[in-house]
N, C-alpha and C positions, 0 to 999 in steps of 0.2 A: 251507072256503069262506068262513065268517065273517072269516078274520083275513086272506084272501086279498082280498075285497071292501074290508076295513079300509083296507088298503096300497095299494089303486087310490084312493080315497077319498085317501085323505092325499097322494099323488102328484100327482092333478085339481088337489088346491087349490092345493099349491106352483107346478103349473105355469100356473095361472089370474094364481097370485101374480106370477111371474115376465113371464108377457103384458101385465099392468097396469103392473107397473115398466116395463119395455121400451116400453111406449106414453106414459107419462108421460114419458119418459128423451128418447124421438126427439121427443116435443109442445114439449119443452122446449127442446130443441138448434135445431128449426126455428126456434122463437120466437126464441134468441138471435142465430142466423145469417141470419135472414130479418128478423125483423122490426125487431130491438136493435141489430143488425148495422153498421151504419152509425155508431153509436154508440160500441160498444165497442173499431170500430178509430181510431175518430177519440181515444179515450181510449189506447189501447195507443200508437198514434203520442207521445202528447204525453209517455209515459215517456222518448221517446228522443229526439224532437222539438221544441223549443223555439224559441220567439223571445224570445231573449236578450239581455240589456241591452250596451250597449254606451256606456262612458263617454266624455265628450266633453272636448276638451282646454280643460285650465283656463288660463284671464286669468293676465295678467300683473299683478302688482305693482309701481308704476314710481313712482322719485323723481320730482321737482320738476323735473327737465331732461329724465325719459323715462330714466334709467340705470336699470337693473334692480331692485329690491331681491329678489323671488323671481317665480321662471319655471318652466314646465315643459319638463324633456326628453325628445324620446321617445324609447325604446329599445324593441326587440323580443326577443318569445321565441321562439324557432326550433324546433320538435320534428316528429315525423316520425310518421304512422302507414303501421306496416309490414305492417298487415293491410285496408292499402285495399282498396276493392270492386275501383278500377280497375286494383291495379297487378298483374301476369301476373307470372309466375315467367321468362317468358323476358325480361322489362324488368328484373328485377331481376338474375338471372344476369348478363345483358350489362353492368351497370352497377356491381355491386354492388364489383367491384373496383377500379374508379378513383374513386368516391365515398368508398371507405372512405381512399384515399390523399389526397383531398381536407381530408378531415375530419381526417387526423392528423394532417397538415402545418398547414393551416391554423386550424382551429377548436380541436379539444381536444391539442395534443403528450401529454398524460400516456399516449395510447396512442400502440403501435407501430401501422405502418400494417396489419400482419398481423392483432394486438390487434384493431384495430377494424374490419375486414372479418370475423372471425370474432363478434365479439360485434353486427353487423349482424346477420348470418345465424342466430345462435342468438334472439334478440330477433324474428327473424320467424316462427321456428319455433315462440316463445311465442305469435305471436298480438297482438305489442304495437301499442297504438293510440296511443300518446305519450308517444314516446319523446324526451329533451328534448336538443336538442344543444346550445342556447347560450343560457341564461339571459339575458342583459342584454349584446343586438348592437345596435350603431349601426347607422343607417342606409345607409352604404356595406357593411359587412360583413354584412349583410341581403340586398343588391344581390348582391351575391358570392356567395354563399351560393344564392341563385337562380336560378344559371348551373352548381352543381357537376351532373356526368352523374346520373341519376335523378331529381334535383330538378328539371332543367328540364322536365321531361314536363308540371309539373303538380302540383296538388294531389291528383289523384283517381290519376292514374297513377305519379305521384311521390313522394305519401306526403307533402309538402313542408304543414306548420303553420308560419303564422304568425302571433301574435298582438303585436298593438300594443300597449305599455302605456307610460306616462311615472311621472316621477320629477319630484318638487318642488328645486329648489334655487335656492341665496341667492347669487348672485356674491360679494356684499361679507361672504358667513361672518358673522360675529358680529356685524355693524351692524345697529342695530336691532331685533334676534332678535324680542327679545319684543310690539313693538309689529307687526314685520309678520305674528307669530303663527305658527299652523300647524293643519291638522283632520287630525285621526287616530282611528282606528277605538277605539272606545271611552274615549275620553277627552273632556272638557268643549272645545271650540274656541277658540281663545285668538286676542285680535289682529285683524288687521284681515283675516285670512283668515278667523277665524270671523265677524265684523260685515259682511263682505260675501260669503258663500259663497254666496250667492244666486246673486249676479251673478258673480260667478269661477267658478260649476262649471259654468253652462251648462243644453245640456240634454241631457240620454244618449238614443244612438241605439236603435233592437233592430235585430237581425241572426239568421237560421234557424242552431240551431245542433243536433246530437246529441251525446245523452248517449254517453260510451264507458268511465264506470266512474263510484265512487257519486258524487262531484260535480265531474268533469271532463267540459267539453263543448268540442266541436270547431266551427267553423264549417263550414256547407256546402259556403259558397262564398266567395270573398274578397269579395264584396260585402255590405252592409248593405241591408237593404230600407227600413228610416225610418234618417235619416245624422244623425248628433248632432249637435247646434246648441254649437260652441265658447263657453268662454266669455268676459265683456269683459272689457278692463283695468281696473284701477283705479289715476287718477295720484294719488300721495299729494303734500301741501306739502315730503315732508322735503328739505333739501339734505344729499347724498352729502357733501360738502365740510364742513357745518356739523356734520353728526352725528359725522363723524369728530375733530373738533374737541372736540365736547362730550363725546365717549363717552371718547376718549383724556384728557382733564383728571379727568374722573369716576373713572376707572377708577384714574390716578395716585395721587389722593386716597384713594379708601377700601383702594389697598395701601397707602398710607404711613401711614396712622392703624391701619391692621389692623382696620377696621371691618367691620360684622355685612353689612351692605348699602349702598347709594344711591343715589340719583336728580338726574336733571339735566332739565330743560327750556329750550328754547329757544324765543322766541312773536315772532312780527311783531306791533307793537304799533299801526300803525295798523288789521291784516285780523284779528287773531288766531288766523295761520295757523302755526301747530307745525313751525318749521324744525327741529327736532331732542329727539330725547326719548329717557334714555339709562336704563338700570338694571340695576344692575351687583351682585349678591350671591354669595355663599360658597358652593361645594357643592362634593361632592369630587373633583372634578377642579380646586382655583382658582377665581377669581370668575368668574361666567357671568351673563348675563341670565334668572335664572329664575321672576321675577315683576315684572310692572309695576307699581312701588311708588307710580310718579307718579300711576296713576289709578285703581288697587286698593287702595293701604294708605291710611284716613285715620286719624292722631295726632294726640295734643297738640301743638299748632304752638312753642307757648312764645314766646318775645317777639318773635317776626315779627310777633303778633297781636295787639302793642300800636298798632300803627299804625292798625288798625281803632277799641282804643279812644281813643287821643286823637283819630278826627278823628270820633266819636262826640261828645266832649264840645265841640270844635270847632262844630259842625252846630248840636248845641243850643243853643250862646250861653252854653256856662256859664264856657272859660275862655280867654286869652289865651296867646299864647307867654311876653310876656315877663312871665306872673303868677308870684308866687312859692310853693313849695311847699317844708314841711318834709322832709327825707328823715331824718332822726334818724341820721344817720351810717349807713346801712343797715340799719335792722332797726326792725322795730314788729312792731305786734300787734291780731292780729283776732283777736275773740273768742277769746278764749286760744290763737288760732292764731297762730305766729311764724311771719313772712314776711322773710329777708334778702335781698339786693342779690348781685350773683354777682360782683361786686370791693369789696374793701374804699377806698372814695373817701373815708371820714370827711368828708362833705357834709352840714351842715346844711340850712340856707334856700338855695336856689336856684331860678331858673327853671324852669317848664317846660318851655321849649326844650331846656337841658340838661339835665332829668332824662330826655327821652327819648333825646335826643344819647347820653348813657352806660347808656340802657335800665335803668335805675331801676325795679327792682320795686315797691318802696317808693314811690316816686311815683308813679307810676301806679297803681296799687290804690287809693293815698290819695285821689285823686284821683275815681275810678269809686265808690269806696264812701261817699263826701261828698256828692256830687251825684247819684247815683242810688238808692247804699243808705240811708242815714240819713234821706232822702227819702221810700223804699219807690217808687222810681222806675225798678225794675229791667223792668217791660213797659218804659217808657221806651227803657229802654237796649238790651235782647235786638232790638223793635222797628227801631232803630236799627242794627244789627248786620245785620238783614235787608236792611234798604233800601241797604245795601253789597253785597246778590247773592250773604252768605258764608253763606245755609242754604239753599242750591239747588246743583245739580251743575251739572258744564259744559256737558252735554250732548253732550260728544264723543262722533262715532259709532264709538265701541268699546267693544266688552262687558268686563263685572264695573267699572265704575265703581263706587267705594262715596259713599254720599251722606254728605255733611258732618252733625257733631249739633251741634247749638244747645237746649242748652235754654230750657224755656218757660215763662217768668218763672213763681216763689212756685208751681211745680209739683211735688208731692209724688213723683208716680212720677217726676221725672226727678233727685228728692233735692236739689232746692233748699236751701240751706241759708244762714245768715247769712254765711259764707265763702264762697258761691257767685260774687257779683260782684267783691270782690278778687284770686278765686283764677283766675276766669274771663277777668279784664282784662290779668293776663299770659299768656292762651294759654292756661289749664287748665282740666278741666273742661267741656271740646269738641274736636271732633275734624275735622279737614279733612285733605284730598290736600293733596301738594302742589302741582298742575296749579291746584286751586280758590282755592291759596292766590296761586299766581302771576296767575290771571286778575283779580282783586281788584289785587295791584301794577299790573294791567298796565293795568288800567282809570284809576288813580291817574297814572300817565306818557302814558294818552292823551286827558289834562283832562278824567278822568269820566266818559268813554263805555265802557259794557262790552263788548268784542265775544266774542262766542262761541267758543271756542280750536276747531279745526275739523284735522282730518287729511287728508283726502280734497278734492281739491277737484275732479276730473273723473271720469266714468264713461266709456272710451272701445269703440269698434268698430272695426278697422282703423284706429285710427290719429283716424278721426272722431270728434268728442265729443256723447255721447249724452243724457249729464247732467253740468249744469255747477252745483259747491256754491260760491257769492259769499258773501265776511265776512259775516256778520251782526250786529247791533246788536242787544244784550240788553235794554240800559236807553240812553237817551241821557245820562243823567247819573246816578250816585250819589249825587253831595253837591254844596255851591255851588262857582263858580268859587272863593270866597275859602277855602273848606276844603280843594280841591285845592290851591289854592297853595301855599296855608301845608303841606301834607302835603310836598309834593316839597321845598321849603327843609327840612323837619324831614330828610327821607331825605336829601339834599343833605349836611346837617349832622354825619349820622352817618358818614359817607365821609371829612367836612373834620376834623373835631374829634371824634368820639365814639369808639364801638365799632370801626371800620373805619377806623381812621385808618391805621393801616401799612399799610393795601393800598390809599391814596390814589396817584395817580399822577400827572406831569408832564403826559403827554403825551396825556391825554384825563380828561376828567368822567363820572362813574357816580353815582347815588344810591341807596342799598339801604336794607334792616334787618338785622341778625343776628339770631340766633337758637340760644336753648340749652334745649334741654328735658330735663328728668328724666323719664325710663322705669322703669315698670314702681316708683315711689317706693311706701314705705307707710309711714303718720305710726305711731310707736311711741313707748310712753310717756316714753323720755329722749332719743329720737331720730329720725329721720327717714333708712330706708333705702333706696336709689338702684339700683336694677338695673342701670344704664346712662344716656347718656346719649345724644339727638340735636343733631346742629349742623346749621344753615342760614343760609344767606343767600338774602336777595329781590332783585331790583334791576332796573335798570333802566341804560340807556349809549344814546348820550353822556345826560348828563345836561338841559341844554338843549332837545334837540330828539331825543328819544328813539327808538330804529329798533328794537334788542329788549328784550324782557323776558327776565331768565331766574332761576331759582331753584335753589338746590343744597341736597339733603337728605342728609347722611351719619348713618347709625343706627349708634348704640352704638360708637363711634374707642375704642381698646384702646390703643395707642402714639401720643407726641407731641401731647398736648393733645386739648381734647376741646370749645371753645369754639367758636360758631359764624364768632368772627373769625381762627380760626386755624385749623379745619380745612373748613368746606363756603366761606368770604372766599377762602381762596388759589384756589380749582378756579375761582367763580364769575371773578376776577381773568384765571387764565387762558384761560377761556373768550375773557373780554373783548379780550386781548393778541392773542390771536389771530385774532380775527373784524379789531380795528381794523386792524392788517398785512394782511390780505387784502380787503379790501372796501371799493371804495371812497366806496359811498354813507358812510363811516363817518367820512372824512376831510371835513374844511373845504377850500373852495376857496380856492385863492391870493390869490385878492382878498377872500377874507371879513376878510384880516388887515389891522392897519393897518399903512400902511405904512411901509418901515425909512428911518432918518433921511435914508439914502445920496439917498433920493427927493428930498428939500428941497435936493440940490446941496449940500452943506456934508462939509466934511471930516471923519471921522473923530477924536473925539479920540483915539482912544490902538488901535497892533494891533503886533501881537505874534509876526513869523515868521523863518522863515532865511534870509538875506542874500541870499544864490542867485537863492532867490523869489521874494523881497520887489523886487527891482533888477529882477529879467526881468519882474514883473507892468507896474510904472510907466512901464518904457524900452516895454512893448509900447502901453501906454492913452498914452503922451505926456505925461507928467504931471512937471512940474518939480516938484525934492524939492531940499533939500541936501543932500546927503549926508555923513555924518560918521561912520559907522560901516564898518570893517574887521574887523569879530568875524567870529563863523558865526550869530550871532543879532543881528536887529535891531529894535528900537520906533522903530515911526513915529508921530508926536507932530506934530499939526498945532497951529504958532504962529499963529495970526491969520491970515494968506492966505497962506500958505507950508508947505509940509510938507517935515520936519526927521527924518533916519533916525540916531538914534544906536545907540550898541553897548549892543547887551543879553548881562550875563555871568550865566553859569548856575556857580556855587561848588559845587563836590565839597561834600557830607557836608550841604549845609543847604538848606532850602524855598526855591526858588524864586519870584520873583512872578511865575503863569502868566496871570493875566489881558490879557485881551485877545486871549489865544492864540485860531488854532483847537482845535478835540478833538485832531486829530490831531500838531500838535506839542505840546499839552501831553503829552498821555498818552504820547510819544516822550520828554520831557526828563523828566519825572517815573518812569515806570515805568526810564528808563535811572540815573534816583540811587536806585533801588530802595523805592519810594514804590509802595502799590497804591491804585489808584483807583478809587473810584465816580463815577460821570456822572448828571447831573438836565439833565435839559432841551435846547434844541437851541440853535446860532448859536456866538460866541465866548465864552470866559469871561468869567463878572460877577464870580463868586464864588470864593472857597479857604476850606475850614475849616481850615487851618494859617498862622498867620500866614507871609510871607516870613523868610526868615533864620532860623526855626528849625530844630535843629540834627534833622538826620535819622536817625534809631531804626525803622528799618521799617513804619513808620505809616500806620495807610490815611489816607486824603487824599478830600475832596468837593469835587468841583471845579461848579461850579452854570453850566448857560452858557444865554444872552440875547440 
């Protein structure tokens, strides 16, 4: 009975135990489902249920005329869920065999039409909810697509996804790459697409969507419930025409030097509005745009930078152009530092004017470390350096600008040293863009006024302009009217007479600096070793009444010279050649000239053509002549108030005298006795660099015409 009572005992309580659970279990389930209830489904829903973002189509990037630089396009994704709530198995049976002929024909060929009516049918038997039929469809073939049998039922009945997405692209490919930029997922934003992605992305919509696997989600419904706020435009200053101009010179130049990189800029010099900005470096595919060196890299400028200092010393009153200055035939010595000259001139005493004309290290240094250092006048001088705008950035709105360094006079941490001001007076020793270095020329061609080099100059919305960016004025003046003058006669001089003289030209005026720097140098005790080298040129056209500024940086030229007047002078050159042929604010008007003699009524002394010609122009004008020539060529030679045509003979084997000709019969009689010629200038010929009557040897021949 005892162990009998035991076993009831212990049974009471497991079943006591099991009433308590079971009352706790239902206390618990009611609370979830009655009272939490509401809660819990609104949390289960939101596993499957979402309002999901929805991007909004990004602004365009547009030249100077509105031509594209980058746009978005849209394209869709097409996919299918085959295990929609709405679609029945008798809509699918009915359909499932002329959609799959649809799809093979037109959408995917890699299957047969059988292929893909069975791999429909098997794909539904999985259960699949996105299944993808056409990655990246235009908008017609979308359209199309949305008429095939089953599709057209519907989304719910049909199984039919579509999802909208675009694509960034650049019409003009490789123009401008780097300045119009790009954002991309994980990487820093580069360009004018990261500096204004604000205003180019808009504002993303949501839209109800469900989850149908771990992060694929489908929309409801083809509608959005908040609809995305597209994004604006942004017009930039570039010209399409210009860029291509400056990028194809840039790009010529640093494959013919087989240089590392380079940069080109282009600035309207009254707005400082960036017609053109080029950058062109090495990677393995060929040169590419793969960094903006204009407004990312600053280096030692090297003697671009001496312009800043002589109109330093200028500003001060300490010297004249035509003061004179020892050069010791190129070479001296700072504090046991040896400074040379980058041509051997064997120039004593000379001008100032010319020591900068031939960019004279030696003079220049001698000059900064006289009157600033010997002085201990180097605040003076840094000071002065500033009040040119050259330790401040442009302020162009686009990202990674790097800020120019100037050191700060008799400054320990910046390693001031007694070679600091010599070394620094030719470019060394600090470091600038080359954008910062242009705005400084550019300021210098528009009598001293800095204006702000600027990219962007409208924000628009359909087409309306929402924000409008107008020139800005940095500084009203840098230095006096008589520093600027004399500056531009010095840059004038170096195009006429100095560094820049073989890239002088006839037919239009330019004034620049060159420019050569040592990369990557380091002083060693017998010697001085040179990494590389940079060339540049600054400048400015016409020279007179100046319309752009523009500046050429080519880093480290491998082949074919490595000097600034013979590798970044030619690009800068052609830059120039090109803009003056197309453009005609670049030209003089017809009456800016004086006028030709023909105007005073007086006859020509002396012209030079074929008989043929010469007789049909005169018989046409009425014009009494005597005539005395039966040649094929005739000089017409006005006597006193008569004009007189005698016979002009052209002799096999010996120079002719083509003056007076036009271009085009000289270069007819000349290139026909096998003579090649060069041409200067425009009108009839003045000049021959062969005398007449010498004896002809295949000789090039200069013929100069007036």
């Amino acid at each position: 009975m005892d162990v009998k009572n035991e076993v009831l005992k212990r049974a009471y309580m497991v079943l006591a135990l099991l009433v308590v659970l079971s009352l706790g279990i239902f206390t618990k389930t009611a609370q979830i489902s009655v009272i939490q209830g509401p809660e819990w489904r609104s949390l289960g829903d939101s596993l499957y249920i979402d309002m999901r973002p929805v991007d909004a189509q990004r602004g365009n990037i547009l030249a100077n005329d509105g031509s594209l630089l980058a746009t978005s396009l849209p394209f869709f994704e097409i996919r299918m869920d085959l295990n929609s709530s709405g679609m029945s198995d008798k809509d699918f049976e009915e359909n499932v065999d002329s959609l799959g002929f649809c799809l093979a024909t037109y959408v995917n060929n890699s299957y047969t039409v059988g292929g893909m009516i069975q791999m429909l049918r098997d794909e539904r038997l999985k259960g699949t909810r996105y299944l993808l039929i056409k990655k990246k469809a235009t908008l017609s073939e979308t359209e199309r697509i949305r008429k095939f049998p089953l599709f057209n039922l519907g989304q719910y009945r049909g199984g039919l996804i579509v999802k909208r997405k675009s694509e960034r692209k650049r019409p003009f490919k490789i123009l401008a790459h780097r300045t119009i930029g790009y954002i991309r997922e994980g990487s820093q934003p580069v360009g004018l697409e990261g500096s204004f992605d604000e205003v180019l992305s808009g504002k993303e919509g949501r839209q109800a969507m469900y989850r149908v696997g771990l992060d694929t989600w489908m929309p409801l419904d083809d509608l959005t419930e908040i609809e995305p706020h597209d994004g604006k435009d942004v017009v930039t200053t570039v010209d399409v025409d210009l860029q291509d101009i400056v990028e194809t010179a840039l790009i010529r130049g640093v494959r013919h030097h087989k240089a590392k990189h380079g940069s080109a800029v282009l600035m309207e010099v009254k707005t400082g509005a960036i017609k053109a900005i080029a950058n062109i470096g090495e990677s393995k595919d060929g040169y590419w745009e793969t960094y903006n060196y204009a407004v990312g890299s600053a280096t030692e400028p090297g003697s671009t930078f001496k312009l800043a200092s002589i109109m330093a010393l200028l500003e001060d009153g300490y010297v004249n152009l035509n003061d004179t200055i020892n050069l010791e035939q190129g070479v001296t010595t700072f504090y046991e530092e040896e400074m040379k000259d980058a041509s051997f001139h064997q120039l004593d005493t000379t001008t100032v004017r010319k020591a900068f004309e031939i960019s004279s290290n030696v003079g220049i240094a001698k000059l900064i470390q006289f009157y600033y250092g010997e002085k201990h006048n180097g605040k003076q001088f840094i000071d002065r350096i500033n009040s040119f705008g050259l330790n401040l950035p442009t302020g162009v709105k686009i990202d990674g600008e790097a800020a120019p360094y100037i050191k700060k006079a008799y400054n320990s941490d910046d390693h001031w040293s007694g070679t600091t001001l010599p070394w620094m007076s030719t470019g060394y020793e600090l470091t600038i863009t080359p954008l910062q270095m242009l705005s400084f020329y550019n300021s210098v061609a528009n009598n001293g006024v800095m204006m702000k080099p600027y990219l962007v100059k409208e924000i628009q919305e359909f087409g309306a302009p929402l924000e409008t960016f107008r020139p800005t004025v940095i500084k009203k003046k840098i230095a006096s009217d008589r520093t600027i003058g004399l500056a531009k006669s010095l840059l004038k001089g170096v195009v006429e007479r100095g560094t820049a003289q073989k890239l002088r030209t006839e037919q239009y005026t330019f004034a620049g600096k060159t420019g050569t720097a040592q990369l990557d140098y380091q002083k060693l005790k017998a010697r001085t070793a040179v990494g590389g080298y940079q060339a540049s040129f600054v400048g400015y056209f016409p020279a007179e009444k100046p319309v752009y500024s523009c500046i050429v940086m080519i880093s480290n030229p491998t082949e074919n010279g490595f000097y600034g007047s013979s590798v970044a002078g030619p690009v800068f050159r052609e830059i120039a050649d090109k803009l003056f042929a197309s453009r005609p604010e670049l030209q003089n008007a017809l009456t800016n000239y004086a006028k030709p003699r023909l105007a005073n009524h007086t006859f020509p002394k002396k012209s030079i053509g074929a008989s043929q010609e010469m007789n049909r122009l005169l018989e046409y004008f009425d014009v009494d002549y005597v005539r005395k020539s039966n040649s094929a060529w005739t000089s017409l030679v006005a006597d006193r108030d008569t004009l007189k045509a005698y016979p002009k003979k052209i002799v096999q084997k010996k120079v002719p005298d083509v003056t007076g000709m036009g271009l085009r019969d000289a270069l007819f009689v000349l290139e026909n006795l096998g003579m090649r010629v060069k041409v200067r200038g425009v009108g009839k010929v003045k000049r021959q660099s062969i005398k007449p009557q010498t004896k002809i040897k295949g000789q090039r021949i200069t013929i100069t015409l007036g």
